[in-house]
C-alpha positions, -999 to +999 in steps of 0.1 A: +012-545-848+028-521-870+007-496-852+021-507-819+057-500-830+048-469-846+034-456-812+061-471-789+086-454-815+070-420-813+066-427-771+103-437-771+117-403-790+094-383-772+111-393-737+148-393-754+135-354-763+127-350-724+163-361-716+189-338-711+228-341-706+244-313-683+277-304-683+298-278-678+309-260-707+316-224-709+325-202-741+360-191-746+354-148-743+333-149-719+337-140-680+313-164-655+310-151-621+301-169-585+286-141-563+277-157-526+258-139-501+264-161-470+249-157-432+256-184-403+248-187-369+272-210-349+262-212-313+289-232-287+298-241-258+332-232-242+338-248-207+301-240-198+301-206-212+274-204-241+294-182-272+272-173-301+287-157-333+272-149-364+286-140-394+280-125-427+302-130-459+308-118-498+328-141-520+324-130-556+347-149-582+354-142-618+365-169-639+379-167-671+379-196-695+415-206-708+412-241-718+381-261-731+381-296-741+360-328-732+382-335-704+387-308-682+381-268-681+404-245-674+400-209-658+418-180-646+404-170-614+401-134-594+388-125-562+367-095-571+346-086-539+353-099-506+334-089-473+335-105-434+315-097-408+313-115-374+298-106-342+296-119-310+292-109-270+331-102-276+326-080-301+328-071-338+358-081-363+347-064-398+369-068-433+357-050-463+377-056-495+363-021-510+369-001-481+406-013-461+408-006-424+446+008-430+453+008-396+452-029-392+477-052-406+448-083-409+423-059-425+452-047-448+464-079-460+421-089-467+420-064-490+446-077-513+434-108-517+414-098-548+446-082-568+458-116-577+444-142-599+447-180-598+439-211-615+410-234-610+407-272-632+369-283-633+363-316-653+327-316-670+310-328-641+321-293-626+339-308-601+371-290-589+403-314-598+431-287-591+435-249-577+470-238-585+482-201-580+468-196-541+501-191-528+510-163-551+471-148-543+487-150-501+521-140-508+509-109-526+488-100-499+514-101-471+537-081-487+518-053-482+528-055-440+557-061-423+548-093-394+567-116-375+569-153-384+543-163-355+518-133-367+522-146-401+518-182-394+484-172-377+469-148-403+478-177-429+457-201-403+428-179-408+432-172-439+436-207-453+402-218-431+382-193-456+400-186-484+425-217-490+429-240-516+403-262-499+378-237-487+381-222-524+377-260-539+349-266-517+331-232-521+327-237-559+319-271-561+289-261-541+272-253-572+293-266-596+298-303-583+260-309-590+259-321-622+248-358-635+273-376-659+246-390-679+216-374-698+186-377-675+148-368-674+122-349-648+123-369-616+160-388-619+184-386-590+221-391-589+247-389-562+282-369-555+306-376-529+335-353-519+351-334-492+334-311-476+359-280-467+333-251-461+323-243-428+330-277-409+354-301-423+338-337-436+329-359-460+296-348-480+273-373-501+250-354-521+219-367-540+205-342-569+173-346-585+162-332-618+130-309-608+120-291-638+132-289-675+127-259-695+139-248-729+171-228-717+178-239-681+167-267-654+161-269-614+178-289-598+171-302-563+196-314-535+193-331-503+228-339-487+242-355-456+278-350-439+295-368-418+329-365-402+362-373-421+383-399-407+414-389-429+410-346-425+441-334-406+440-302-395+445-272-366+411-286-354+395-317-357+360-319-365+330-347-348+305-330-369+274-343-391+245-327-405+225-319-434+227-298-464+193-288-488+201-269-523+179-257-547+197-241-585+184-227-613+212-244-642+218-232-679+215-257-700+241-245-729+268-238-702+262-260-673+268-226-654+244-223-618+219-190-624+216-187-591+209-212-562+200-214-526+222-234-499+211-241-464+228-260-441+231-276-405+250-291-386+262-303-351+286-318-333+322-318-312+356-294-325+382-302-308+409-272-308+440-268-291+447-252-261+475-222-255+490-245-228+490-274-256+461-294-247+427-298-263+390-288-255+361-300-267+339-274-282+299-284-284+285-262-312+258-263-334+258-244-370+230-230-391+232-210-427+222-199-457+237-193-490+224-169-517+243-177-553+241-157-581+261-160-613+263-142-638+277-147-676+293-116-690+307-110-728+345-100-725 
């Protein structure tokens, strides 16, 4: 008998070893950095006219840490490298946060997105609780050009579909938002639910399962499902569902992503407004992938 226990006690701590509780916790002096390489495909149809756009984006975000404490982490935030590309049978509209197109007023304003920082509150779980600061990170950037109220009220439309406080919340969550709030073990799942901001609006329920386990990082497998958001209220609304697969590679010591791979799809209904004030209804399906890699750098 005493055998028994002795066994069962070393089978017990052995598995307890195996466990591992991820969290996010970054070092005070250090810089962490989100660098997305995105592509999408989004194929619809207007009135019976097939439109296909694709386009290619940069979003690289420093984040500083200010505050760290067992309830919630605080970081100063900065657009550093920003890049749009989108192409279509209409054309080409191209924004380049290195290299500003001076001669346009949208181009100009792009490229001053990055000169101002802003806040970001994650709680362990890396979950996004507040952004604060955005407007300051717009304002700065329309101060460089002089527009009328209605040109301004549009570029902020675009704007805030990308690079608002939502978008922003909903673009780092992506591989953030993916931690467990428990230790777990090789093979355990757990589930997230949130907005989903990104590309389509909707609400996003996300199951993650523990792959792999090694001595300074884990994998970390997702398979998610969206479906449209009864409650979003926006310049379009959005009759969309789909399916999101992820795939990180996760420090351990930080809970910060290595680097990950997001794919996506979806399909669905937007319905969009008019210029005579009535709506259309937009068919469209949308296909992407996102490249993440992070990186944690001494101050």
């Amino acid at each position: 008998m005493r055998v028994f226990i002795f066994i069962s006690a070393l089978l017990f701590s052995a598995c307890q070893k195996d466990r591992v509780m991820l969290k996010l916790q970054p070092e005070m002096g250090n810089s962490y950095w989100q660098k997305a390489s995105t592509i999408t495909t989004l194929n619809q149809n207007i009135q019976g006219q097939a439109i296909d756009i694709q386009t290619e984006y940069i979003t690289d975000i420093r984040l500083i840490p200010q505050v760290i404490n067992d309830e919630e982490i605080v970081m100063s935030a900065q657009f550093r490298d920003l890049r749009f590309n989108v192409e279509s049978q209409f054309g080409r509209i191209r924004f380049d946060s290195r290299r500003p197109d001076t001669s346009d007023f949208a181009a100009i304003i792009f490229s001053r997105l990055n000169q101002t920082p802003f806040t970001v509150q994650f709680s362990p779980s890396g979950s996004v609780d507040a952004i604060t600061g955005m407007d300051d990170v717009m304002d700065n950037a329309y101060a460089a050009v002089n527009m009328s109220a209605q040109q301004r009220a549009e570029v902020k439309r675009m704007l805030d579909d990308v690079y608002g406080p939502k978008a922003i919340k909903s673009h780092l969550e992506m591989s953030a938002a993916i931690l467990p709030n428990k230790k777990v073990a090789v093979g355990d799942s757990w589930t997230v639910e949130a907005p989903y901001h990104a590309n389509v609006k909707g609400l996003a329920e996300h199951t993650y399962t523990l792959k792999e386990h090694r001595r300074e990082s884990v994998s970390i497998q997702g398979k998610s499902t969206v479906k449209p958001d009864p409650n979003y209220r926006g310049a379009n609304q959005y009759d969309v569902s789909g399916s999101i697969t992820s795939y990180f590679n996760v420090d351990i010591a930080t809970g910060w992503v290595r680097s990950g791979v997001v794919e996506i799809s979806f399909q669905g209904t937007i319905t969009t407004k008019n210029p005579d004030g009535g709506t259309i209804d937009i068919p469209m399906t949308l296909n992407g992938k996102t490249e993440i890699r992070a990186e944690e750098l001494a101050m």
